[in-house]
N, C-alpha and C positions, 0 to 999 in steps of 0.2 A: 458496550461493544455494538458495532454497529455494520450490517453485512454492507459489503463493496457495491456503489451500483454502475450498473453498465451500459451504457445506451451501443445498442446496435445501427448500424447504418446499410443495410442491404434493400437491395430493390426487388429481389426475390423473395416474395413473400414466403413459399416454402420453406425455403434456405434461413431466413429469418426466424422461423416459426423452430427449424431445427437447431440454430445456437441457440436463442431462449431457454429451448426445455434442457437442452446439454448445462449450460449455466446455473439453469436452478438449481439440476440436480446435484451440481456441485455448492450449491447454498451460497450462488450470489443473486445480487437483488439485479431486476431487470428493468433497469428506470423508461425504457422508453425501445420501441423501434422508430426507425425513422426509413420511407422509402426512397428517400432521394436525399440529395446535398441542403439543398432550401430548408428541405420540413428539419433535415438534423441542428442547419441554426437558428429555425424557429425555439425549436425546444431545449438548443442549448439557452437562447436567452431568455427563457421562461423556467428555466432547472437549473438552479446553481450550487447544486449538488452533485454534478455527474462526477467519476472518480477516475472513470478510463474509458474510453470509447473503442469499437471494434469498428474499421471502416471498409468495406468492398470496393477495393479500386476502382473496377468500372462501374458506375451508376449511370442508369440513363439523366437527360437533363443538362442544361446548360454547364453544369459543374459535376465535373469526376471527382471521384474520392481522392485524388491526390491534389487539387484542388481546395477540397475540402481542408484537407489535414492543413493547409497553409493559410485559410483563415483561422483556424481554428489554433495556431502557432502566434500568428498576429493577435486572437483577441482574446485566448482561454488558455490558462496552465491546467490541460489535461492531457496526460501521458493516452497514444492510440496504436493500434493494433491494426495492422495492413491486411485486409481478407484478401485474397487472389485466385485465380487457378492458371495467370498466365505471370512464367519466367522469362518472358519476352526482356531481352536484356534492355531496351530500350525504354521498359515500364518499368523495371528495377529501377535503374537510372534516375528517371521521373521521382520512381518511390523515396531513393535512400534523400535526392535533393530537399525534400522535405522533413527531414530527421523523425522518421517514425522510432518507436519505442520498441515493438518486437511486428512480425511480419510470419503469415503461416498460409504456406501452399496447400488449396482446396485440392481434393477432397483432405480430411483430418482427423484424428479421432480426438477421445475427450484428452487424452495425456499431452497431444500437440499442444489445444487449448489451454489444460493448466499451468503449463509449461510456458507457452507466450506471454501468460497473463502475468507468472510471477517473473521473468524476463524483462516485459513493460515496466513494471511497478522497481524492478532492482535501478536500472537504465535510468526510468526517469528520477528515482530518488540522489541518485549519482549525478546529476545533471550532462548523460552520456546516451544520447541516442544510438542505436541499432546500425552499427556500422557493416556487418555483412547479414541482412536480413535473412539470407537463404541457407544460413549455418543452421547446424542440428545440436541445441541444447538439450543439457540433461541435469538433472538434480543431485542430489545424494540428500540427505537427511542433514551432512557436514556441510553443505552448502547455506541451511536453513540463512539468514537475516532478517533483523530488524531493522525498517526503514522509514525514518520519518520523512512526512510530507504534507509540507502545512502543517497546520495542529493537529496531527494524528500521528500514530506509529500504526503501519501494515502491520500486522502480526500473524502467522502462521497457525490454522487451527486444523491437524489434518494434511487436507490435501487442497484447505480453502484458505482465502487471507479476509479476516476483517480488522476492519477499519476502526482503530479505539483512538479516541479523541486523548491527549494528553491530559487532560482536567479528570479525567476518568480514573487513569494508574494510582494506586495507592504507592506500591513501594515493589524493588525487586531485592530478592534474595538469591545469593551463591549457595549453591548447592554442589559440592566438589566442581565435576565438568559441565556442570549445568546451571542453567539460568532457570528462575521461575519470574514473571511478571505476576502481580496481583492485583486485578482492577476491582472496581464496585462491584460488579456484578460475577466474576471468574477468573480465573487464571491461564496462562499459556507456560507450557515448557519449550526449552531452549536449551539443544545441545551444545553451547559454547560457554565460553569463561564471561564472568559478569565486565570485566575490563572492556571484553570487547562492545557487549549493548551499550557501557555508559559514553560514549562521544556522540551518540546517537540522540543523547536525552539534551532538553537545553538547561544551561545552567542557572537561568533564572527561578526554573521548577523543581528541579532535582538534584540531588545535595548525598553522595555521601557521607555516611555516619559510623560504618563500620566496615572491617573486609567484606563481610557478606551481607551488607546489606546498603541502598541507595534509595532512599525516600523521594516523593515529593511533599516538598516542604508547606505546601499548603491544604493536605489532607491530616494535618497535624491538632489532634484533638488537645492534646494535653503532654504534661511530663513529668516524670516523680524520679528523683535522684539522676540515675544514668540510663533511665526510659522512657520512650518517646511512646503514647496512644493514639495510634492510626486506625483508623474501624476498630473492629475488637481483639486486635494484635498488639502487645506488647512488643515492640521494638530497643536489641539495648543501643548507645551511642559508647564506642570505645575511646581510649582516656587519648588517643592519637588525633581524633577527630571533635573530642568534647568542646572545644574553644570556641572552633567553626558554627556550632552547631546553636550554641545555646545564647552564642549574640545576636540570632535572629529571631528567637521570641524574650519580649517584653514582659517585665514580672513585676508586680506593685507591692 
């Protein structure tokens, strides 16, 4: 697992200095401030790692943050986050023309922010930007998703998402109305039906084997009769799925 990072782009260093510590405290990683448009594509093409960007419309400098966001359309697939304190319908305008991914009117607390952020990351995994920025989202727990992007899935830990690489995931299991994920290193719960995470997973990696259970097929240690050894789990293959399953390892 690996926490989310975020690069900021405000020209306010204060301002800056207060999403930072709001961010951490929510346990994401803070890859970078940037105080202008330039410095932010300096170190996007020195970071190819960022995961979402937060931008402040107006930046002093030859290039505004809305600006910005449309090089950043043109040369980076990273979902961003519109910082503002002006509803000036004509900088909307500006805004939505460049399909930002969530948008949050300054002043903000930290629930606006978690809320933009998991908004961004649903949008852009949907390939659906932020069509009325200045709506008021809200959560519920039934809301939770998994969203893959790139070779990761977001995953829900809390009130934080990190970023687990698919190579990671061992296997998930159904648990009546619950999901469990189990990677190398911990697990995530998930209040919905295992049906729903699996169109999420790519089929090259992960393989149904049982109702309650969907592997990736390449953390596959071993198998003895109708069970597969995945870390130190015991996994069974039922007799619906057995065919599927056991043509893809090779026996001598």
């Amino acid at each position: 697992m690996e926490q989310v990072q975020i690069l900021i782009v405000e020209d306010e260093i204060l301002v800056a200095q207060d999403i930072s510590n709001r961010l951490s405290k929510m346990n994401y990683s803070i890859a970078g401030v940037a105080l202008s448009s330039q410095k932010a594509l300096d170190f996007l093409e020195e970071n190819a790692s960022i995961d979402i960007i937060l931008i402040d419309i107006i930046l002093h400098g030859a290039l505004d943050g809305i600006e910005l966001a449309r090089i950043i359309n043109e040369k980076y697939r990273i979902p961003f986050i519109f910082l503002t304190s002006h509803a000036d319908r004509n900088i909307v305008s500006r805004a939505i023309s460049v399909k930002p991914y969530a948008y949050i009117l300054k002043p903000f607390n930290d629930r606006q922010l978690s809320v933009a952020i998991e908004m961004a990351l649903i949008n852009f995994a949907n390939g659906k930007p932020e069509k009325n920025p200045l709506r008021t989202h809200e959560f519920t727990v039934a809301d939770n998703k998994v969203m893959q992007i790139m070779d990761s899935l977001f995953l829900k830990k809390k009130h934080h998402f990190e970023r687990v690489p698919l190579d990671e995931i061992l296997f998930l299991q159904a648990d009546s109305n619950y999901s469990v994920i189990y990677t190398q290193t911990g697990s995530f719960v998930y209040s919905m039906v295992l049906k729903k995470i699996e169109p999420q997973l790519p089929t090259n990696k992960f393989l149904r084997i049982h109702r309650s259970y969907v592997i990736n097929i390449h953390k596959v240690k071993g198998f003895e009769g109708n069970t597969l050894f995945i870390g130190d789990k015991k996994i069974p293959v039922s007799k619906t799925y057995r065919n599927n399953v056991f043509k893809l390892f090779k026996t001598i």
